[in-house]
PLY file of the C-alpha trace (Angstrom):
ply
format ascii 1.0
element vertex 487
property float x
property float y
property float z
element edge 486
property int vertex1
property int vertex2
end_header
181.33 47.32 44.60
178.35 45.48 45.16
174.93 46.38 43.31
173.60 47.57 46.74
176.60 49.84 46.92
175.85 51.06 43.35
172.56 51.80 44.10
173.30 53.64 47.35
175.78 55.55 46.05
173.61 56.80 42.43
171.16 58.00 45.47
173.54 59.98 46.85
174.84 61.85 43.65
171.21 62.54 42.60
170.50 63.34 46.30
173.58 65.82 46.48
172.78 67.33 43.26
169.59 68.23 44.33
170.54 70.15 47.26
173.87 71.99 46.39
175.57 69.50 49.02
179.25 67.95 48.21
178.75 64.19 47.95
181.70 63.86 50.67
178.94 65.67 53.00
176.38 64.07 52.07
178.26 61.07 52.64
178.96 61.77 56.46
175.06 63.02 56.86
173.44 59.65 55.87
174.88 56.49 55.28
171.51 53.96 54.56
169.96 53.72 51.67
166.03 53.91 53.33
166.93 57.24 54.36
168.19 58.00 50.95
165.11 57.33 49.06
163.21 59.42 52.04
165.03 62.23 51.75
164.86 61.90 47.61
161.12 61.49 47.80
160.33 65.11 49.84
162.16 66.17 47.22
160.17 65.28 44.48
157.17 66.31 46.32
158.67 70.00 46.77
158.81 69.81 50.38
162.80 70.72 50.60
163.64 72.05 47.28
160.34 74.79 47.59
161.88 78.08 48.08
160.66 79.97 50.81
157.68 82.83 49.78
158.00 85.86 51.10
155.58 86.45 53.92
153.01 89.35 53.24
153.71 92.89 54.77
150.12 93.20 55.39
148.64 89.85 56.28
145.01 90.94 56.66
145.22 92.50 53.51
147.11 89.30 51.69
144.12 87.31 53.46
141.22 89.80 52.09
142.22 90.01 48.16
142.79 86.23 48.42
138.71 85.40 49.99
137.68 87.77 47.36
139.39 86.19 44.77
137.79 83.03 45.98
134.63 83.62 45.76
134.89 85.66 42.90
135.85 82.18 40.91
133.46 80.03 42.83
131.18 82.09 41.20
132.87 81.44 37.86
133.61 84.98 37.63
136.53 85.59 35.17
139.20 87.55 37.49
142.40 89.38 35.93
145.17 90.96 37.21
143.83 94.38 36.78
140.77 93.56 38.65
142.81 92.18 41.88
144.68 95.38 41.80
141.62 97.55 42.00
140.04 95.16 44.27
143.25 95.27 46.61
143.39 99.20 46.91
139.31 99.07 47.90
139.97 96.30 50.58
142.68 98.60 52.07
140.74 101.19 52.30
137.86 99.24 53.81
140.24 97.73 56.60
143.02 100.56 57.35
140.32 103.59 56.71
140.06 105.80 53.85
142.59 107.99 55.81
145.04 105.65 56.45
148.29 106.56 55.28
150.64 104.18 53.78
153.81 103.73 51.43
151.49 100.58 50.40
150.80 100.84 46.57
149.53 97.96 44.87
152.35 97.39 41.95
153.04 95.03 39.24
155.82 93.39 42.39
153.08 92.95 44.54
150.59 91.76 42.40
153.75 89.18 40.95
154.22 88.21 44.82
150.57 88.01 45.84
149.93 85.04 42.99
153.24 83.61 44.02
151.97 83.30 47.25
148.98 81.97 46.56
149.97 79.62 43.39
148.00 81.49 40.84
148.26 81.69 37.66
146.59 82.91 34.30
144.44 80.35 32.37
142.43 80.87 29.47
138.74 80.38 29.86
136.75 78.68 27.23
133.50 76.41 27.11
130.03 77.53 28.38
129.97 75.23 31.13
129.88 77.95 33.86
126.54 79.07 31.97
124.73 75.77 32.28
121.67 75.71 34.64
123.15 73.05 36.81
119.58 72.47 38.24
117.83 71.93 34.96
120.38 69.33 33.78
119.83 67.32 37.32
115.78 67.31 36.57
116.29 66.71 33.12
118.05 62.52 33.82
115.38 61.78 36.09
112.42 63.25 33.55
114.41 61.66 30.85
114.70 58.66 32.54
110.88 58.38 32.88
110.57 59.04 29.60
112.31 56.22 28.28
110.13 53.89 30.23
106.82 55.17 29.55
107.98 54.76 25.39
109.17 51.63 26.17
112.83 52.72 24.37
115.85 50.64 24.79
119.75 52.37 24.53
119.72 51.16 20.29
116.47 53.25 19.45
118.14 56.30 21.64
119.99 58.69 19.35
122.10 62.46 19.67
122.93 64.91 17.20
125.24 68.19 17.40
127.09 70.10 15.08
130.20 72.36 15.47
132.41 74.75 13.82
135.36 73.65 12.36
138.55 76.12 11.10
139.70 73.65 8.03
142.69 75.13 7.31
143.79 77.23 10.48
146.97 75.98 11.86
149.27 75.99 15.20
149.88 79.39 16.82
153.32 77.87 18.63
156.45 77.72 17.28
160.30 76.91 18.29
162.51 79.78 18.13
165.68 81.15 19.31
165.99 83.54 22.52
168.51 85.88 19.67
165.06 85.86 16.92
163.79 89.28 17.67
161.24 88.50 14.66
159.70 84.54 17.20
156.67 86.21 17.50
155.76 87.16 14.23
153.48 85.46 12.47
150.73 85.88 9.69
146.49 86.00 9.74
145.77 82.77 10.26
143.34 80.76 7.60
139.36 81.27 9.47
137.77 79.63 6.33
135.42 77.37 8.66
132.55 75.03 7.90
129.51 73.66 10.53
129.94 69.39 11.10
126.83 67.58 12.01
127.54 64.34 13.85
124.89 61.70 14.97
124.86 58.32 16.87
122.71 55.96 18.91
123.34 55.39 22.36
125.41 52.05 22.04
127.20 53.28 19.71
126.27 50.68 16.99
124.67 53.13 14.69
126.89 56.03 13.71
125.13 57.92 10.91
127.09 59.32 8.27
128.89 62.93 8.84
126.71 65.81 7.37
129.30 68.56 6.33
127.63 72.18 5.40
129.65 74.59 3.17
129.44 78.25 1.33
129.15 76.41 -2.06
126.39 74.61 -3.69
128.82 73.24 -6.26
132.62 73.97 -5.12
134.99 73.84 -7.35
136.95 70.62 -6.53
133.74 68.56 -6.44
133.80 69.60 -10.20
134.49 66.11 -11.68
133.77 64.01 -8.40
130.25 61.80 -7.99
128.83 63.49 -4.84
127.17 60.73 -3.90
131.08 58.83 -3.62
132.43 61.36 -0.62
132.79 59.64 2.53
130.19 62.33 4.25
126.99 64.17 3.75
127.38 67.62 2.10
125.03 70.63 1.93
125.29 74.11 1.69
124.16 77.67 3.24
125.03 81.00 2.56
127.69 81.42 5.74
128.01 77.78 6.18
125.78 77.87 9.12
123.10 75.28 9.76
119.42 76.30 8.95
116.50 75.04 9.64
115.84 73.85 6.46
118.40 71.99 5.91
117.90 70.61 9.01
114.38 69.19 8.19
115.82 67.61 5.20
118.36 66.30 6.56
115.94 64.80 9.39
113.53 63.76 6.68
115.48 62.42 3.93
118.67 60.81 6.07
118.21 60.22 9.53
114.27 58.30 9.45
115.30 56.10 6.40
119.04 55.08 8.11
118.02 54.60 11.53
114.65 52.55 9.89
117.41 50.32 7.97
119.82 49.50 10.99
116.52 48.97 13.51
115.41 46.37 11.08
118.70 44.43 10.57
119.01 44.27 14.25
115.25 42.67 14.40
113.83 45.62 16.55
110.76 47.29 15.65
111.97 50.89 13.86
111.13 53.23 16.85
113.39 55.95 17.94
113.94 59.15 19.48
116.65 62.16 18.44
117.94 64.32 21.66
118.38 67.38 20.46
119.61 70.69 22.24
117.86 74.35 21.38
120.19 75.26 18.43
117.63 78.46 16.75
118.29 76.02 13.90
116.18 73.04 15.07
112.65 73.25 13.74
109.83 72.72 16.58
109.49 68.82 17.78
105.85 68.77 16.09
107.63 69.25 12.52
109.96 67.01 13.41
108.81 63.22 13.00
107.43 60.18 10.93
104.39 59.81 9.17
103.51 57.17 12.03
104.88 59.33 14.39
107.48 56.40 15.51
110.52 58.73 15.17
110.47 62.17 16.90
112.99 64.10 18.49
112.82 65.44 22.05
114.78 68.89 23.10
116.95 69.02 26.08
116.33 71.70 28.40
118.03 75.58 27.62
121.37 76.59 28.91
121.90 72.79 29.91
123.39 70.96 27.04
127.08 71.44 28.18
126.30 68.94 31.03
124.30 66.37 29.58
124.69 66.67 25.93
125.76 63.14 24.80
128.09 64.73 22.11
129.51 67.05 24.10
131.40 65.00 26.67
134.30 64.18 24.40
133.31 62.78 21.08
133.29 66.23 18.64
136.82 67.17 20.98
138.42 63.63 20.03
137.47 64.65 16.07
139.09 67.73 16.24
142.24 66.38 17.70
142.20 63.74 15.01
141.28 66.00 11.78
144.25 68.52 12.79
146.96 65.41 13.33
145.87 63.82 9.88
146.23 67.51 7.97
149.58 68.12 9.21
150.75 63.93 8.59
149.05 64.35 5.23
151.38 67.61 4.69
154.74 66.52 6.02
154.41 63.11 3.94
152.95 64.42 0.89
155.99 66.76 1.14
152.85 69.74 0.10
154.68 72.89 1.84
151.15 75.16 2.21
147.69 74.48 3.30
146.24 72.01 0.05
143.23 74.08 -1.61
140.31 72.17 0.15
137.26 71.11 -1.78
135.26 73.73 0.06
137.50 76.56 -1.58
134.77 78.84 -4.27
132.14 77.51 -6.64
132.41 76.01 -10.06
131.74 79.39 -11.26
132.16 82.37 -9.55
131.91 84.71 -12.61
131.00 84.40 -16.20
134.14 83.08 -17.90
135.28 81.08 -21.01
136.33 77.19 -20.95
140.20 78.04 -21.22
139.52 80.51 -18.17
137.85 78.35 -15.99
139.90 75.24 -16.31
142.92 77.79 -15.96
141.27 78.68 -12.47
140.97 75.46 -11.47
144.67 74.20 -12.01
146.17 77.53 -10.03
144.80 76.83 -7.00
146.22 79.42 -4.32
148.30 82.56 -5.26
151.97 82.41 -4.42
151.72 85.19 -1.39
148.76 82.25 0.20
151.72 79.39 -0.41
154.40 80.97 1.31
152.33 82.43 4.26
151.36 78.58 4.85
154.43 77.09 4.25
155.67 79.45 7.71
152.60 78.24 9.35
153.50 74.60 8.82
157.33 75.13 9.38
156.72 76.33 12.62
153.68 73.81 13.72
156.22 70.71 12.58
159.06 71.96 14.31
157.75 73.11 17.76
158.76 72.04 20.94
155.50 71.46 22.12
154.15 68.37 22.92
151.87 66.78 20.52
149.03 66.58 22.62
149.34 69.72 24.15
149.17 71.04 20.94
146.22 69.28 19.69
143.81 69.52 23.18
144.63 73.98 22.32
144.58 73.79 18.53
140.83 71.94 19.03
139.75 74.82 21.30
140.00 77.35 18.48
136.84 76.17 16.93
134.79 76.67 19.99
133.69 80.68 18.50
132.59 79.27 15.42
128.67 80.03 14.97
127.04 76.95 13.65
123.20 78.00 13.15
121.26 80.67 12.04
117.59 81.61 13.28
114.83 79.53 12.40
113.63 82.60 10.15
116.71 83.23 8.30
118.10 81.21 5.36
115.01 78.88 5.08
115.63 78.26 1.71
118.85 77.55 0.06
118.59 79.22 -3.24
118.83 82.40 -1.70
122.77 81.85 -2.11
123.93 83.61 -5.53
126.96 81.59 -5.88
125.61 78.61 -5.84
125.58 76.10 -9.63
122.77 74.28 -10.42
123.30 73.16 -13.97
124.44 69.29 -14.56
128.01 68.32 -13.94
129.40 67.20 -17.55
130.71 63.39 -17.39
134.34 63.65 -17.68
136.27 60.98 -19.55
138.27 58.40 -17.91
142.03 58.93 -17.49
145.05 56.90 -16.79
147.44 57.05 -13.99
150.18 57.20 -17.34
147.28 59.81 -19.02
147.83 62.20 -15.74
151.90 61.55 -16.15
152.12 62.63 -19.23
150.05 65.78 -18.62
151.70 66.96 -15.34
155.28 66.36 -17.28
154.16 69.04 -19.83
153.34 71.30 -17.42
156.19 70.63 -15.46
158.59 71.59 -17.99
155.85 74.54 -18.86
156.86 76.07 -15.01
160.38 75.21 -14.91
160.76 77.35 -18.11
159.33 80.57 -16.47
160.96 80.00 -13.49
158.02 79.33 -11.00
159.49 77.27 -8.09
156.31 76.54 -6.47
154.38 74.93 -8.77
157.24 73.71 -9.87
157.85 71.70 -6.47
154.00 70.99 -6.68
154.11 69.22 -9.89
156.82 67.15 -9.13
155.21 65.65 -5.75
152.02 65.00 -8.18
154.02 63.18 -10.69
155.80 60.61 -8.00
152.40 59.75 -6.65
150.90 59.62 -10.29
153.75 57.03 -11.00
153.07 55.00 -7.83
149.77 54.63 -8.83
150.69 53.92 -12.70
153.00 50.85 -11.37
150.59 49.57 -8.89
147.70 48.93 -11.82
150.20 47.12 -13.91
148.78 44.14 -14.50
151.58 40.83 -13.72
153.27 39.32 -16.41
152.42 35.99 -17.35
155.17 33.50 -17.93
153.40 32.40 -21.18
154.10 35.84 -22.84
157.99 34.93 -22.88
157.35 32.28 -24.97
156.17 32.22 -29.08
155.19 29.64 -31.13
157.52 28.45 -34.60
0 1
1 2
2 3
3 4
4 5
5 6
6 7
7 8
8 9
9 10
10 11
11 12
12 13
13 14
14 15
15 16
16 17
17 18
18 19
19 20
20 21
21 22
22 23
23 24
24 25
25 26
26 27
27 28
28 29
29 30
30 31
31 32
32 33
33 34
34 35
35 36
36 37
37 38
38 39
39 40
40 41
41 42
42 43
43 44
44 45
45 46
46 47
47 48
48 49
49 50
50 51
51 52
52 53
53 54
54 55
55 56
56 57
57 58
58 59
59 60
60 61
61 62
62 63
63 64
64 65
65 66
66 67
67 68
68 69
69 70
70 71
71 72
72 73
73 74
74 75
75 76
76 77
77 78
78 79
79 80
80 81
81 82
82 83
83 84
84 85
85 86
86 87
87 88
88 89
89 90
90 91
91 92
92 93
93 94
94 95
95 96
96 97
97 98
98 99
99 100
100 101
101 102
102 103
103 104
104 105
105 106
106 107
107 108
108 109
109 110
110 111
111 112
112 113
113 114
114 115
115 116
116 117
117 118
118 119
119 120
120 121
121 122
122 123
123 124
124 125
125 126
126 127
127 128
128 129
129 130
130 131
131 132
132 133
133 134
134 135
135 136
136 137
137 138
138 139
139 140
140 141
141 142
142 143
143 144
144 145
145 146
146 147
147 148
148 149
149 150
150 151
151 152
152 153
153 154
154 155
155 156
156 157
157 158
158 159
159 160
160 161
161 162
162 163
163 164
164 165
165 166
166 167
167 168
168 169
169 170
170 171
171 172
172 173
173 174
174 175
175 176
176 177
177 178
178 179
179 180
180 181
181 182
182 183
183 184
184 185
185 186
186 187
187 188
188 189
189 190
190 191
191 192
192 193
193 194
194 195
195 196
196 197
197 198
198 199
199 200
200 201
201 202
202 203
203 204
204 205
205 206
206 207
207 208
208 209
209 210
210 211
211 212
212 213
213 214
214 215
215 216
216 217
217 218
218 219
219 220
220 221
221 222
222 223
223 224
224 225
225 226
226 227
227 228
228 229
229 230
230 231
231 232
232 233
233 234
234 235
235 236
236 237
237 238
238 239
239 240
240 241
241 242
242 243
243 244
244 245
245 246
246 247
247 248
248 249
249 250
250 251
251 252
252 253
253 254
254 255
255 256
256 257
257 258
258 259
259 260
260 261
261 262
262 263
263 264
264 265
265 266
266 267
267 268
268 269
269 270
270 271
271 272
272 273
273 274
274 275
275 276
276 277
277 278
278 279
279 280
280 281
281 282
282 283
283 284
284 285
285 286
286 287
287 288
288 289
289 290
290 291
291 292
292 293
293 294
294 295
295 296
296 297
297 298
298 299
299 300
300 301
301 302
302 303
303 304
304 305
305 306
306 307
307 308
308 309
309 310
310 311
311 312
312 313
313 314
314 315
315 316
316 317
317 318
318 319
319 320
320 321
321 322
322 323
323 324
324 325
325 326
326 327
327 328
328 329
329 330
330 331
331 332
332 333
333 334
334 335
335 336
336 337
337 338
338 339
339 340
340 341
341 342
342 343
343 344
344 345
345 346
346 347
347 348
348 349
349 350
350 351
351 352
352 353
353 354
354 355
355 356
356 357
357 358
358 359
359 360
360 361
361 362
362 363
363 364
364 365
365 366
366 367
367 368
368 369
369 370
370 371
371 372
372 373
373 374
374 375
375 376
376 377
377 378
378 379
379 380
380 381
381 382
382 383
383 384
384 385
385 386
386 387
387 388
388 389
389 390
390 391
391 392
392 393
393 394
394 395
395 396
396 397
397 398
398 399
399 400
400 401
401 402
402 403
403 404
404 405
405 406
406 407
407 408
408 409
409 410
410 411
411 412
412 413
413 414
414 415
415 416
416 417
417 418
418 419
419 420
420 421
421 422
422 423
423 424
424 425
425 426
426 427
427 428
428 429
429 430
430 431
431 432
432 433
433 434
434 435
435 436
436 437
437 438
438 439
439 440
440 441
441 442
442 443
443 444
444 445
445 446
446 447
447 448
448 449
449 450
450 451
451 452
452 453
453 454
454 455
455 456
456 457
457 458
458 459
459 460
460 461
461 462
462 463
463 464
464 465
465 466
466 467
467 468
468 469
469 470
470 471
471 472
472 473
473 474
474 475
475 476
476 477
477 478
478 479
479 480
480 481
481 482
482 483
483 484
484 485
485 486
């Protein structure tokens, strides 16, 4: 058999399988191989494989609901099935009479039929885009635009910042089950402890400012021992981990003016620039909010607009998201950590008066065995779904989008008006060995395989492998010379 032949004849298996057909039949129908990949193509497209929709018993009324339906979501109206039901039973009125009599009831079947009919199906809505004032946002790039040239600004001096919500520790809400599990959908409260993200970057791109993360905690607890001023991002704190407008000034004041001066200057432009900003109730007025020359300013984009022309918003605080939740769950699954690690945003140093054996106690416990195991079924089923990865990711991001990120401009101007907060010095610790934190985590270990405690027994043992990697990476090489000694 010749390749051709081959080829032809895979065509007609697939083509036979495809319509219930015995390849013998097929065989006698069409013979060339053009005709073949035809016929396989209308396939594909749905043209002969559709199945045939049953026609409406009351086409006038099939044609009404379906109008109304149309322009109820051209008007971004959200539209359930509910609401096509009642809408159905007031359109047959309005055509057949209020007197019409009919065995006509609008049922769960017709409802099913009526979206089969007319390809719909249920989505869920999220975004504000619908509320945007499309006509502001149009006036705004030309005004803008103006703007720009009457400053004299080029794209380097022109920057945006936005915050969002972030869920640090939520996790998937799919999972792979069996048909048989009568327990698939089961699950546990998932983790809301959240925290506001403040991003910021210039128009090329060249100048992304570092990360500004606001927590509960003034001092938490895992920053104990750790140089703030070492963390790869800005942190500050508020009483609900909401932006305020104080911290917003200072944060203005004290890190965007001198950082946006320093990278201005290194690229030999004179250190002018302007900060779009959207009408978060967080963002002090724009006469608060500039230089001492007056070189640096911000300018507000126009209300109920900044979902279509909010720099930020068109992808970049999305693509974080997506990122943040695939490095969590990598960090898990190779770490071999079966639960949600206690995050540095977790409680104060001190949330109540205690002793020194108490509070380092608190610190080493971390989360209570009930939190473990709840997490360890949240991760289970996240790593072993069916899903696809980016599905997964593009409807895990979309859970942040509730998260408040601001309160008023009156409210929490200050921030020692939070009474968990820790304002006394951090004590210099003393510096440890990779071999010092072996030794310790080997005590403990055989500490919490005495009583028994599986967990932290499984914990300490992951800590004391990567304690040992990092005890035989600083060993220093042996040099040949040592091998030898002198008579």
């Amino acid at each position: 058999m010749s390749s051709k032949e081959y080829e032809t004849a895979k065509l007609r298996i697939k083509v036979s399988r495809e319509l219930g057909v015995p390849e013998s039949t097929l065989r006698k129908w069409i013979k060339d191989e053009n005709k073949l990949r035809t016929f396989l193509d209308e396939l594909d497209e749905g043209g002969l494989r559709r199945k045939r929709a049953r026609t409406a018993k009351d086409p006038e009324l099939d044609k009404a609901t379906f109008n109304a339906f149309c322009e109820g979501r051209n008007n971004g109206i959200p539209i359930s099935g509910p609401v096509i039901q009642v809408q159905a039973e007031k359109l047959y009125k309005e055509i057949h009479g209020p007197d019409a009599e009919s065995e006509f009831t609008v049922s769960s079947g017709w409802l099913k039929r009526w979206k089969q009919r007319h390809d719909i199906s249920q989505v869920k809505i999220n975004g504000e885009i619908k509320s945007a004032d499309t006509v502001a946002a149009e006036e705004f790039i030309s005004k803008f635009q103006q703007f720009i040239e009457e400053q004299q600004l080029i794209e380097e001096m022109i920057y945006n910042a936005d915050e969002t919500g972030l869920y640090y520790k939520i996790l998937p809400d799919r999972t792979l089950a069996m048909k048989k599990d009568k327990t698939s959908k089961e699950g546990y409260k998932q983790i809301k402890d959240r925290v506001t993200m403040l991003f910021c970057c210039n128009w090329t791109g060249h100048h992304k400012l570092t990360s500004l993360c606001i927590g509960k905690f003034g001092s938490p607890r895992y920053f104990h021992y750790i140089n703030m001023s070492s963390l790869p991002l800005d942190y500050d704190h508020s009483k609900n981990a909401w932006m305020t407008a104080a911290i917003f000034e200072k944060w203005f004041h004290q890190t965007f003016i001198p950082d946006v001066r320093r990278h201005l200057r290194s690229k030999g432009t004179e250190p002018r620039a302007c900060l779009l900003l959207d009408n978060c109730p967080a963002h002090p007025p724009a006469e608060t909010m500039k230089s001492r020359d007056g070189k640096i300013f911000v300018y507000y984009l126009p209300k109920n607009a900044t979902s279509k022309i909010q720099p930020l918003d068109q992808g970049f605080i999305s693509v974080f998201k997506a990122n943040y939740r695939r490095e969590m769950i990598k960090s898990m699954v190779e770490e071999e950590c079966p639960y949600v690690p206690e995050d540095s945003l977790g409680g104060p140093i001190t949330e109540k008066p205690t002793t020194v054996e108490e509070d380092e106690d608190e610190d080493f416990l971390g989360f209570s065995p009930e939190e473990v195991r709840e997490a360890e079924q949240k991760l289970m089923s996240a790593v072993h779904s069916s899903v696809p990865v980016q599905e997964i990711l593009a409807a895990w991001s979309t859970i942040n989008n509730d998260v408040p990120i601001a309160s008023s401009i009156l409210a929490e101007e200050t921030h020692n008006e939070d009474e968990e907060e820790e304002e006394h010095p951090v004590p210099v610790p003393p510096t440890r060995t990779a071999n010092d934190a072996v030794k310790g985590l080997e005590v403990a270990l055989e500490y919490y395989e005495r009583v028994g405690d599986k967990v932290k027994t499984l914990q300490l043992k992951s800590l004391i492998r990567d304690a040992k990697m990092r005890a035989s990476r600083n060993k220093k090489q042996a040099d040949i010379t040592l091998y030898f000694t002198k008579k």
